[in-house]
FIVEXVEX-240514 format. One record per atom (N, C-alpha, C): y, z, x; residue number from 0. Coordinates in steps of 0.05 Angstrom, whole numbers, always signed. Layout:
REM residues N
Y,Z,X,NUM .
...
***
This chain:
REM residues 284
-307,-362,-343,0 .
-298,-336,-333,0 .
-268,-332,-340,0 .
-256,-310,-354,1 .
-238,-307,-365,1 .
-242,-277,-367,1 .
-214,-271,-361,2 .
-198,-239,-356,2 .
-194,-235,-377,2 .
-197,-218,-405,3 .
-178,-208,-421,3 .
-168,-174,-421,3 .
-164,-161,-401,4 .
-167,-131,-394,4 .
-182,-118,-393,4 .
-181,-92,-393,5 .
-205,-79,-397,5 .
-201,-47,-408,5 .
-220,-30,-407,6 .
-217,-9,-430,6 .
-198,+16,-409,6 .
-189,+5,-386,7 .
-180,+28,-370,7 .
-152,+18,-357,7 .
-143,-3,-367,8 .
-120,-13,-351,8 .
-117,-36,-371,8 .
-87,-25,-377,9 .
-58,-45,-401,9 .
-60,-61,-386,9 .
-68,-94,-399,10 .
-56,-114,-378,10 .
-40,-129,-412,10 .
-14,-137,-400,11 .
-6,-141,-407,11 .
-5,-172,-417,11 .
+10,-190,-441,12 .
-5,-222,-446,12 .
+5,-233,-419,12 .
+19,-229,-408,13 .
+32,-251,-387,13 .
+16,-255,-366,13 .
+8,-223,-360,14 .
-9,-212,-331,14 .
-34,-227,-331,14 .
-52,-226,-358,15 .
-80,-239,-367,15 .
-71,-273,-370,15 .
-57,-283,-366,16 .
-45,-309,-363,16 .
-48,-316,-340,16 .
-35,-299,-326,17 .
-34,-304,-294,17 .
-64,-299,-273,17 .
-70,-283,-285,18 .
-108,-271,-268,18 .
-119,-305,-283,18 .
-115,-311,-295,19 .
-134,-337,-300,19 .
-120,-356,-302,19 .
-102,-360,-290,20 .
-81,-378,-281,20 .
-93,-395,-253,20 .
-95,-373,-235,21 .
-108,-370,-211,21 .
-138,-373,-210,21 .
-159,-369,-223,22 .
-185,-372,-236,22 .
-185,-407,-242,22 .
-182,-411,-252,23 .
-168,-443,-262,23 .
-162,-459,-240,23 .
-139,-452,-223,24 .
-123,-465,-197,24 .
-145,-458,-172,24 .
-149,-443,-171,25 .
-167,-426,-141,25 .
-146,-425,-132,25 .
-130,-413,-129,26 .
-108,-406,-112,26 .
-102,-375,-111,26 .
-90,-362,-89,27 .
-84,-329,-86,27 .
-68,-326,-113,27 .
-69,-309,-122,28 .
-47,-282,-137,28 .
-34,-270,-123,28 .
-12,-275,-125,29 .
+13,-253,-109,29 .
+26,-247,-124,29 .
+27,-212,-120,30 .
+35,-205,-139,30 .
+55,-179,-128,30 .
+79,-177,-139,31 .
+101,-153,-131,31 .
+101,-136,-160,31 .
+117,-119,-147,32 .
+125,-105,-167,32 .
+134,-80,-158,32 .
+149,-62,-171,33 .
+147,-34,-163,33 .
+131,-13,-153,33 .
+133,+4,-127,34 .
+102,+19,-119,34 .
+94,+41,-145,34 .
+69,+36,-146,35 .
+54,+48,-180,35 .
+56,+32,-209,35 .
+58,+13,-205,36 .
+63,+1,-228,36 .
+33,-11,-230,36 .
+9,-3,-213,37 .
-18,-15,-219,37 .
-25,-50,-207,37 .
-14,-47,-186,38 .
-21,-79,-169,38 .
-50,-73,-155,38 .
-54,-60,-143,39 .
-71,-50,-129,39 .
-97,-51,-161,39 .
-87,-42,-173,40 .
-114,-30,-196,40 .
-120,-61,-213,40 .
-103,-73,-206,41 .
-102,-95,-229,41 .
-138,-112,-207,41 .
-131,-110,-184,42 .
-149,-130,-163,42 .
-181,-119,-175,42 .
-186,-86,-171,43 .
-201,-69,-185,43 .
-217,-78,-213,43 .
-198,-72,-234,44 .
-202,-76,-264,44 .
-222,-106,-259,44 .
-202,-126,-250,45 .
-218,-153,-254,45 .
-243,-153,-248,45 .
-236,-147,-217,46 .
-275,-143,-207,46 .
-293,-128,-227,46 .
-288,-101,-239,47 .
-303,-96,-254,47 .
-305,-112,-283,47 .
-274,-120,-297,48 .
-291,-130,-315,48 .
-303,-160,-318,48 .
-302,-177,-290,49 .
-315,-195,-288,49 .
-333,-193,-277,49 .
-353,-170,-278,50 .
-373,-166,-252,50 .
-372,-179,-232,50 .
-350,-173,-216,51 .
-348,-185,-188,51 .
-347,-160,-166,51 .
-366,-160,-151,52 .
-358,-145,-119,52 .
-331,-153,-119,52 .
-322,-126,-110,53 .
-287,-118,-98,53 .
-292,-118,-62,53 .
-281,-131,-51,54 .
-272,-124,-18,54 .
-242,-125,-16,54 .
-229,-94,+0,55 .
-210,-97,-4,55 .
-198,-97,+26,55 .
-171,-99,+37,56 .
-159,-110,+63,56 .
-138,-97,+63,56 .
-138,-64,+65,57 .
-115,-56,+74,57 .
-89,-58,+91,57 .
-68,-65,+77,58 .
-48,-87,+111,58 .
-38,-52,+121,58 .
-24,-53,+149,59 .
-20,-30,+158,59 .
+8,-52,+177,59 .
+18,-42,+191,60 .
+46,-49,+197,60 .
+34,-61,+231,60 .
+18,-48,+232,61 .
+3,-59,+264,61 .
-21,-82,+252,61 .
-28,-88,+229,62 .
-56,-102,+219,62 .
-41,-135,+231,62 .
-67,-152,+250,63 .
-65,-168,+253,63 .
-79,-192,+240,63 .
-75,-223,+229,64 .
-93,-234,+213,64 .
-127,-242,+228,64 .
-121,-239,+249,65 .
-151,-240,+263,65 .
-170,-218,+255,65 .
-156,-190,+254,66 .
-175,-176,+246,66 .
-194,-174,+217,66 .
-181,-204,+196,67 .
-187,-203,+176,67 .
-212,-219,+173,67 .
-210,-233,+205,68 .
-238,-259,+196,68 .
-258,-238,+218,68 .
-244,-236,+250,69 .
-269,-218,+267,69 .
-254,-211,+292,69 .
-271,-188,+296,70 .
-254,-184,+326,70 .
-280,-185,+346,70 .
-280,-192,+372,71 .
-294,-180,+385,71 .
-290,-160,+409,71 .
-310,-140,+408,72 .
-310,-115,+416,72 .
-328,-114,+449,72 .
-300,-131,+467,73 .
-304,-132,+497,73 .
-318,-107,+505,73 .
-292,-83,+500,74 .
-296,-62,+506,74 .
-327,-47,+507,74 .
-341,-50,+489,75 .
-368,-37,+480,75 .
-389,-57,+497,75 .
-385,-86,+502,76 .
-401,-103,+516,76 .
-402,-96,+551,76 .
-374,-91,+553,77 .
-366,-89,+588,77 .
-386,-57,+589,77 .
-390,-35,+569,78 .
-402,-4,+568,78 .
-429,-8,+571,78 .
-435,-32,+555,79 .
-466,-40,+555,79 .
-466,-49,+575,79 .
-461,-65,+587,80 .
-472,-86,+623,80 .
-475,-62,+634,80 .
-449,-37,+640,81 .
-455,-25,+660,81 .
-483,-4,+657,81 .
-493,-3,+639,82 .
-519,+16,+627,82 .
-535,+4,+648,82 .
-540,-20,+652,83 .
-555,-40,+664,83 .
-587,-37,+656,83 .
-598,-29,+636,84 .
-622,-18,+624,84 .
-634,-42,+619,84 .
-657,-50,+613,85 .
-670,-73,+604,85 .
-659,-70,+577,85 .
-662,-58,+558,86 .
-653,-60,+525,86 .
-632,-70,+528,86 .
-612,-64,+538,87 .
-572,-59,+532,87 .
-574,-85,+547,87 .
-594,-95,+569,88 .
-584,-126,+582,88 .
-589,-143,+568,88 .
-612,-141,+548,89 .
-610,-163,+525,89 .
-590,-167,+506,89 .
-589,-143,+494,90 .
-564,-141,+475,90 .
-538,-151,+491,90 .
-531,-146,+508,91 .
-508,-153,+519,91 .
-507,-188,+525,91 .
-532,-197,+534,92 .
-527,-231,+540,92 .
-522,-248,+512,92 .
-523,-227,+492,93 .
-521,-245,+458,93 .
-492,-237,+454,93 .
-468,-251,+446,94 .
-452,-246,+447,94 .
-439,-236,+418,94 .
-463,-247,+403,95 .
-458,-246,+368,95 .
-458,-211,+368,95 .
-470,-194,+389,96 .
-479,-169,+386,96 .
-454,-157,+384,96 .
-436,-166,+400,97 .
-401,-155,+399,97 .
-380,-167,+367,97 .
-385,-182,+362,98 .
-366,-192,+341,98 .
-369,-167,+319,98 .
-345,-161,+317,99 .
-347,-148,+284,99 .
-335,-164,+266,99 .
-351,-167,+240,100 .
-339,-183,+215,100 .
-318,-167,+199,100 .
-303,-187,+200,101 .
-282,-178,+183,101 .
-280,-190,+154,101 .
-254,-171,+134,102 .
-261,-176,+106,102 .
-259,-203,+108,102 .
-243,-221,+111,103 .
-245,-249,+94,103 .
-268,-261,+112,103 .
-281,-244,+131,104 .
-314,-259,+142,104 .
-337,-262,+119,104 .
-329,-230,+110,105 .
-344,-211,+93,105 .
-347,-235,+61,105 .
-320,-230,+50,106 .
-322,-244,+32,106 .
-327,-276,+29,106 .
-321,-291,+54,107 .
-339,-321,+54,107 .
-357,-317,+46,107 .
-380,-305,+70,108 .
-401,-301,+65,108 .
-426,-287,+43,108 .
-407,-274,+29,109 .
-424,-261,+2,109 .
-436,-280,-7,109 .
-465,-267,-24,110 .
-481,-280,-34,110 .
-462,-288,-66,110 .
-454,-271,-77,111 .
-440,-276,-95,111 .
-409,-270,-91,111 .
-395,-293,-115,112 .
-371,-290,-109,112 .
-349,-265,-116,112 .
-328,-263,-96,113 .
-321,-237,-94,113 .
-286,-236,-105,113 .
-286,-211,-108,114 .
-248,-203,-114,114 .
-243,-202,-81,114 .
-226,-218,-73,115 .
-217,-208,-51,115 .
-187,-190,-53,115 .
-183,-167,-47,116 .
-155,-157,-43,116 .
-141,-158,-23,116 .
-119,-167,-11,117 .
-100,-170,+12,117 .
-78,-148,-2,117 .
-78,-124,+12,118 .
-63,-104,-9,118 .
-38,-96,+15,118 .
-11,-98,-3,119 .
+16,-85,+12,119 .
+22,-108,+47,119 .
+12,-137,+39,120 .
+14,-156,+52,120 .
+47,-151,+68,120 .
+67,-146,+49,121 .
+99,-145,+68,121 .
+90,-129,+89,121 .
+71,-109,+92,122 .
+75,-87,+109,122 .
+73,-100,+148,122 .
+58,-119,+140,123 .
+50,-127,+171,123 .
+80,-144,+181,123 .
+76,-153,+206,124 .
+84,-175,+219,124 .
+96,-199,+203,124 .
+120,-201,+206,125 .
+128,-233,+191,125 .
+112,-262,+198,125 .
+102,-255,+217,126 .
+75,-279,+221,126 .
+54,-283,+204,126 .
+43,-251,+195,127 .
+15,-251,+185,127 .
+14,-262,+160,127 .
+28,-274,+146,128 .
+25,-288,+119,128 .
+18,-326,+131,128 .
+31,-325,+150,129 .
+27,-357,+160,129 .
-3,-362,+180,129 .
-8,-338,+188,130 .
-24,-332,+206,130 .
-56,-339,+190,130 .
-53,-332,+149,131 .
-79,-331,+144,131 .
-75,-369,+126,131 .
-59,-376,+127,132 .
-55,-405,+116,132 .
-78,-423,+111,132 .
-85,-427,+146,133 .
-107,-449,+145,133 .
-136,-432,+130,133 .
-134,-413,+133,134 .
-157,-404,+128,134 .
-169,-391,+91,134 .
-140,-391,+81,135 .
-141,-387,+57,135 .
-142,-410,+43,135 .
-127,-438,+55,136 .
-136,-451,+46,136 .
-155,-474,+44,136 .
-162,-479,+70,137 .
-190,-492,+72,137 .
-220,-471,+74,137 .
-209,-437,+64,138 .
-236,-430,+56,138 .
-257,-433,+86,138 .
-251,-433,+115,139 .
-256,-439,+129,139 .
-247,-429,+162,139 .
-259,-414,+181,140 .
-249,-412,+208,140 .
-266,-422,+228,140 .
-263,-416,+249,141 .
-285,-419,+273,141 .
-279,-392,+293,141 .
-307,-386,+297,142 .
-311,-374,+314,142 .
-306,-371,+340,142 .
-290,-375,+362,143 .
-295,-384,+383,143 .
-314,-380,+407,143 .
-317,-349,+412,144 .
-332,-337,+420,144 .
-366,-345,+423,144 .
-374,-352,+398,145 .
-403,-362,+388,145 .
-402,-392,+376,145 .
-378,-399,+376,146 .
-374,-436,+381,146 .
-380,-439,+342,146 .
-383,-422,+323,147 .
-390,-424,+295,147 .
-377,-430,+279,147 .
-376,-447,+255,148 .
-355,-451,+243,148 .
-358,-430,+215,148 .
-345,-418,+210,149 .
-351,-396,+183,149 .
-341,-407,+153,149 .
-357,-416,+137,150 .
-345,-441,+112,150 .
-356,-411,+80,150 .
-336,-413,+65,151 .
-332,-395,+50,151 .
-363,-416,+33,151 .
-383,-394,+30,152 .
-405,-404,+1,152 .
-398,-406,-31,152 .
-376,-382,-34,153 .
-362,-379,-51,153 .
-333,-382,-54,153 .
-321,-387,-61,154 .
-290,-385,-52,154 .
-277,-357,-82,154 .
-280,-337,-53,155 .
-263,-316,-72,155 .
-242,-318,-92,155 .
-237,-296,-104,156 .
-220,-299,-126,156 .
-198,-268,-109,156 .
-180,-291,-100,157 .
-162,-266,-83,157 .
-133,-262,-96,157 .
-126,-232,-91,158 .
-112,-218,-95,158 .
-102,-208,-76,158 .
-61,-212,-72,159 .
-51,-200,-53,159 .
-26,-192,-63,159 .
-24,-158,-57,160 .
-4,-144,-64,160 .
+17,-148,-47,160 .
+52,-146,-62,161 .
+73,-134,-42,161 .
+92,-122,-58,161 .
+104,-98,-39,162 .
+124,-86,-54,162 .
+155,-93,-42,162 .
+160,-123,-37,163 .
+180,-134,-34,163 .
+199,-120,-1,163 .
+182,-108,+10,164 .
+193,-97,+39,164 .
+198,-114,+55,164 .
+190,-144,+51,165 .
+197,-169,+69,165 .
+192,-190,+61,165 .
+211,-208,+58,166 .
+210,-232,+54,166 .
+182,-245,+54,166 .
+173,-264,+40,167 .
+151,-271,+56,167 .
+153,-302,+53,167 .
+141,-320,+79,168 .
+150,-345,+88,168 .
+147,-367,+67,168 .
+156,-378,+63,169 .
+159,-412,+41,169 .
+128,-428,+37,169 .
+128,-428,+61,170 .
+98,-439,+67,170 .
+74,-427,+50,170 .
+70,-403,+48,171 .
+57,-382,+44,171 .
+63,-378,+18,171 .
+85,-378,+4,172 .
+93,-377,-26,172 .
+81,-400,-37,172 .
+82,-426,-30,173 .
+78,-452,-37,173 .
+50,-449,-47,173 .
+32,-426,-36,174 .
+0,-437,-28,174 .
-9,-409,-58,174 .
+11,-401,-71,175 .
+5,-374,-84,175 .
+13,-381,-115,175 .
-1,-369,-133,176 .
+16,-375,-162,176 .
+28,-341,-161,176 .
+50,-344,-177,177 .
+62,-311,-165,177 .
+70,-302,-194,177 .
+69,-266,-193,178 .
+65,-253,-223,178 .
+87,-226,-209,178 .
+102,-223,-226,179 .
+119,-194,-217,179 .
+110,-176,-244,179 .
+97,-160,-241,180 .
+100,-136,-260,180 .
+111,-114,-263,180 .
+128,-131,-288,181 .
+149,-110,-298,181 .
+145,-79,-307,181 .
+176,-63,-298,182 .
+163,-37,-308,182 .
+164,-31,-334,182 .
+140,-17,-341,183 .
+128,-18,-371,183 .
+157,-5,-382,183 .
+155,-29,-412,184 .
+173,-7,-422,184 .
+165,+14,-450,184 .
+167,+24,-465,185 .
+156,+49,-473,185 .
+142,+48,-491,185 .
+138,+26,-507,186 .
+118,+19,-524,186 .
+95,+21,-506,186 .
+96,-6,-478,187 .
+68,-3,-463,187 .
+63,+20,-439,187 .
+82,+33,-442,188 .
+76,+60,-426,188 .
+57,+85,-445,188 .
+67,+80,-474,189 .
+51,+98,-488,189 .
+24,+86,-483,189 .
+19,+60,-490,190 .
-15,+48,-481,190 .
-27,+56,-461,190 .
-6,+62,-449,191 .
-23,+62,-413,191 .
-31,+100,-422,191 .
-19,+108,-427,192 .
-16,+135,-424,192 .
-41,+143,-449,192 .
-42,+125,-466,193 .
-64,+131,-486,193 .
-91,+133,-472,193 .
-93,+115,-448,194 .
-109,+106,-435,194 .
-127,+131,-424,194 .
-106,+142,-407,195 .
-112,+160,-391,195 .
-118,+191,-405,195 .
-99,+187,-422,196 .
-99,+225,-446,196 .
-102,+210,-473,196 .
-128,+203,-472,197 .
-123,+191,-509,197 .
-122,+213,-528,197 .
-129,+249,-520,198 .
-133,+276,-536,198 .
-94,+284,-538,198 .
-76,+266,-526,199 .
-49,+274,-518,199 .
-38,+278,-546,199 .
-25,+302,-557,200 .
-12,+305,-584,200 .
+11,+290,-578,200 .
+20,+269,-598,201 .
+37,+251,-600,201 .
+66,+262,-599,201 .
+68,+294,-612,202 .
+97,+298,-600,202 .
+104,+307,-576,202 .
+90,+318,-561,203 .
+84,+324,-539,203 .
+83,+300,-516,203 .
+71,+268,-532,204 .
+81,+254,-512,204 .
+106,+244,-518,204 .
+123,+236,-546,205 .
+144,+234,-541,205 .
+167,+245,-530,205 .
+163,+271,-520,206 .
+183,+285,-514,206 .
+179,+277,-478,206 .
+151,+281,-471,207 .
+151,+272,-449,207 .
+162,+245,-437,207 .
+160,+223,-453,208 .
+168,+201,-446,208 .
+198,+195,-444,208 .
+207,+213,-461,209 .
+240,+217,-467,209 .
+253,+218,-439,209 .
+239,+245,-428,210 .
+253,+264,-406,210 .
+244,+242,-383,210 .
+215,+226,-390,211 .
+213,+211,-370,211 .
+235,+189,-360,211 .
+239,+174,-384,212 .
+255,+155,-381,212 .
+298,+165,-371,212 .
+294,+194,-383,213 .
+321,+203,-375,213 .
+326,+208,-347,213 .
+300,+208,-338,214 .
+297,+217,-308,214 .
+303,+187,-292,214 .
+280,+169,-301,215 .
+285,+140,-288,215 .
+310,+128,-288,215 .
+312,+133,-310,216 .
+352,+114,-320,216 .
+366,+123,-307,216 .
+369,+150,-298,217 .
+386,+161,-279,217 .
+404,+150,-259,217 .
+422,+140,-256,218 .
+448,+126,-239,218 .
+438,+129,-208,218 .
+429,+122,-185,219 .
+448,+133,-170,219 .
+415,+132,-155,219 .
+394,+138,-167,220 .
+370,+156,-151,220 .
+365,+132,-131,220 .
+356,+144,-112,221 .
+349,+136,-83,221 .
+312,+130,-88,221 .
+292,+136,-103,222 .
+264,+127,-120,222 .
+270,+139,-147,222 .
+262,+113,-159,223 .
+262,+115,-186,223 .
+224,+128,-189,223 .
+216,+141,-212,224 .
+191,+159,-214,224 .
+174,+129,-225,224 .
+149,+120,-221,225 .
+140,+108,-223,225 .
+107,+116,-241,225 .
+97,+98,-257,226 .
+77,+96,-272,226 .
+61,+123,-260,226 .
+46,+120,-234,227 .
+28,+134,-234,227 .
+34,+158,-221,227 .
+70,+168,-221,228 .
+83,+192,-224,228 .
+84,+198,-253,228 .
+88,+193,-268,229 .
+85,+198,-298,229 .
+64,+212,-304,229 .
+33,+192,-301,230 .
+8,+203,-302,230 .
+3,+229,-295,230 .
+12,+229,-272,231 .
+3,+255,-247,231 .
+23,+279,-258,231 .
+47,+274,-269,232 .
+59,+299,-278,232 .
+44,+305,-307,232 .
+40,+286,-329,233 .
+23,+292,-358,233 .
+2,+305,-348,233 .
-19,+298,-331,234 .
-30,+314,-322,234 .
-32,+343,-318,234 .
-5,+346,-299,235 .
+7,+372,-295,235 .
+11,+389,-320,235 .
+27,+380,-334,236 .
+33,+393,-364,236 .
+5,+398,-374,236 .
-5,+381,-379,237 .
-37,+395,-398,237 .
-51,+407,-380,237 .
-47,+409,-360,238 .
-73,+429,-347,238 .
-51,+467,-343,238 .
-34,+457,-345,239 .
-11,+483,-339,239 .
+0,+491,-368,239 .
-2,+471,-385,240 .
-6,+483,-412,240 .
+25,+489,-422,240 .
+43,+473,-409,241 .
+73,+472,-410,241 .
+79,+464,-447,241 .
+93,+481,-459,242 .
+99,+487,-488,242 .
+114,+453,-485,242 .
+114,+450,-516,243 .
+133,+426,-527,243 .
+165,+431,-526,243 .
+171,+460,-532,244 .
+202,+470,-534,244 .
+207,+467,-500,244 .
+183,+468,-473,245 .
+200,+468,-453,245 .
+208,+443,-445,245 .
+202,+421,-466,246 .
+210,+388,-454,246 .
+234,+378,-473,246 .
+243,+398,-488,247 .
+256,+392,-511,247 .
+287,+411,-507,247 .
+311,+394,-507,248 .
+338,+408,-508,248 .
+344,+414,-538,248 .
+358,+438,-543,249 .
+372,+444,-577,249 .
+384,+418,-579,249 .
+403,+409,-560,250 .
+428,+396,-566,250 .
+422,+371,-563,250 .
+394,+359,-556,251 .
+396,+329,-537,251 .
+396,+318,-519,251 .
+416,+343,-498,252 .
+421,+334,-482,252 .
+395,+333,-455,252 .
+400,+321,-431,253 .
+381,+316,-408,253 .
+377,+350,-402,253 .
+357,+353,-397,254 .
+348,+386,-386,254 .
+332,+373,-360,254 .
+334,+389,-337,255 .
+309,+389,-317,255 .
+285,+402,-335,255 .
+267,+381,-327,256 .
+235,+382,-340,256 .
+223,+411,-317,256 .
+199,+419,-334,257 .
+189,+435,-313,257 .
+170,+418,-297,257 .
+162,+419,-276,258 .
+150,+402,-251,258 .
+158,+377,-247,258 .
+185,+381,-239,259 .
+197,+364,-234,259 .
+195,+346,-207,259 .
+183,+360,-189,260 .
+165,+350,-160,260 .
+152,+327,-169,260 .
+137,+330,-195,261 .
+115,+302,-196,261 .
+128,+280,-197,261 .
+156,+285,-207,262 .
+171,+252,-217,262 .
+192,+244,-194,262 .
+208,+271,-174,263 .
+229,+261,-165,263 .
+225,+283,-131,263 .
+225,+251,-112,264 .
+207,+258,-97,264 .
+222,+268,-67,264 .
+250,+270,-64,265 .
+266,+270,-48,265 .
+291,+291,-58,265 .
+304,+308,-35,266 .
+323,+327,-47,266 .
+342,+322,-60,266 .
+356,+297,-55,267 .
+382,+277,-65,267 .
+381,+270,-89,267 .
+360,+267,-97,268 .
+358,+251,-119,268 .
+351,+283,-140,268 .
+336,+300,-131,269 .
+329,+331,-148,269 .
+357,+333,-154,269 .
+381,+339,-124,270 .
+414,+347,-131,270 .
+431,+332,-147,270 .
+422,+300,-143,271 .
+435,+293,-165,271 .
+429,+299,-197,271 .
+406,+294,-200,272 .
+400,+300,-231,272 .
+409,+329,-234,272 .
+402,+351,-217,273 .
+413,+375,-234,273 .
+443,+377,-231,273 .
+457,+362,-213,274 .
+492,+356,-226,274 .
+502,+347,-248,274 .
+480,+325,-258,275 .
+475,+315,-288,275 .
+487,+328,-301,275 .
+453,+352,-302,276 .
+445,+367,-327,276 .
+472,+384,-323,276 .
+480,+396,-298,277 .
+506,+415,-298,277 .
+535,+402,-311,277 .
+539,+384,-300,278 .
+562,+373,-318,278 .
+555,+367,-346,278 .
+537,+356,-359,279 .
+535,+354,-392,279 .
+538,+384,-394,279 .
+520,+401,-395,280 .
+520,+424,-395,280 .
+552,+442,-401,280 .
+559,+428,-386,281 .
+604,+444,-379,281 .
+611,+418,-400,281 .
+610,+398,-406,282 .
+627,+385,-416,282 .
+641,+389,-453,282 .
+657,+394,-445,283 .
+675,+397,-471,283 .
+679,+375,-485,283 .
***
């Protein structure tokens, strides 16, 4: 089993080093990088092009690591007793009837082995990286509730995103082989972009990429425009049918692009660039 990309997503030699780095080790992927730079899609691509089921584990800022193996659902058991019905009194004396499975329940248990995604992991609790330890790495929890011990049949092939919003603990790094993906630079941004508009007239994307990168390089910005802001504005241009002369200055110099919303996402950073374009513009 071996990654070498696939027909919808640039992976770059280092990245396909690393996805079977981890394949090799059994150990997580942790992986940072800039938001849009394709962390999230990379977990995706694999599953598909290794025919693997994807289960993915949205982190949320309130997500606790229990809810990743099971919770049980008191609430709905205490609703059932009071029914007091012959049906709902059976169901209720089985306790398994309350547990809900959660993803890394989910993914032990598959018949076949799975992509697991742990996606935007900084976002929770500074605990929750230590929280899934034992369990990521002995492949293994217990139930307490139903006294069960839950032993992975397969041992996933997991994937966990962060966009560097928090530290994350020593312990927890130790147990990870780790990949930062860099932002493309313009040779593999044209790949990516071939990807998505392979009908794209080539001067049309160089001019785009120009204004793109004049926009990113920009001093000062508070978000820099990211991969799948790029996409989403090319987009914009070919469906709005925006001329080649409107991405193009006489002189060289930086112009505000038209739809400029798709790349620059905050007012500070709009006022700065058109102070830019206003001072080159005056400069003698």
């Amino acid at each position: 089993m071996k990654f070498t990309g696939s027909d919808s997503y640039v992976a770059t030699p280092d990245l396909m080093l690393a996805v079977n780095a981890v394949i090799t080790l059994k150990r997580p992927l942790l992986v940072k990088g800039e938001p849009g730079t394709g962390k999230t899609m990379l977990a995706e691509e694999v599953a598909r092009a290794l025919d693997m089921p994807l289960l993915q584990w949205h982190i949320k800022s309130t997500t606790k690591a229990q809810q990743g193996l099971y919770e049980y659902d008191a609430v709905s058991r205490l609703r059932d007793s009071q029914l007091a019905d012959a049906e709902s009194s059976g169901k209720v004396r089985d306790i398994r009837n309350y547990i809900v499975r959660g993803t890394l329940w989910q993914a032990f248990t598959s018949e076949r082995p799975v992509v697991l995604l742990i996606d935007e992991i900084d976002k929770a609790d500074i605990e929750f990286p230590n929280d899934l330890l034992r369990e990521l790495d002995r492949m293994e929890f217990y139930v307490y509730e139903t006294r069960e011990l839950v032993r992975a049949t397969h041992r996933p092939l997991v994937f966990i995103t962060s966009n560097n919003e928090k530290e994350l603990p020593d312990a927890f790094l130790r147990r990870c082989f780790f990949h930062y993906i860099k932002f493309p630079d313009a040779e593999t941004m044209k790949a990516i972009v071939d990807v998505h508009f392979p009908a794209l007239k080539k001067d049309l994307l160089a001019a785009a990429l120009k204004t793109f990168y004049d926009v990113r390089n920009l001093p000062g910005l508070k978000k820099k425009p990211s991969t799948s802001e790029l996409l989403d504005w090319l987009k914009l241009l070919v469906a709005e049918e925006i001329p080649l002369e409107a991405l193009q200055s006489k002189d060289d110099k930086i112009s505000v692009p038209p739809l400029v919303g798709a790349l620059l996402k905050n007012e500070q950073d709009v006022t700065l660039f058109e102070k830019l374009v206003f001072m080159q513009r005056h400069h003698r």
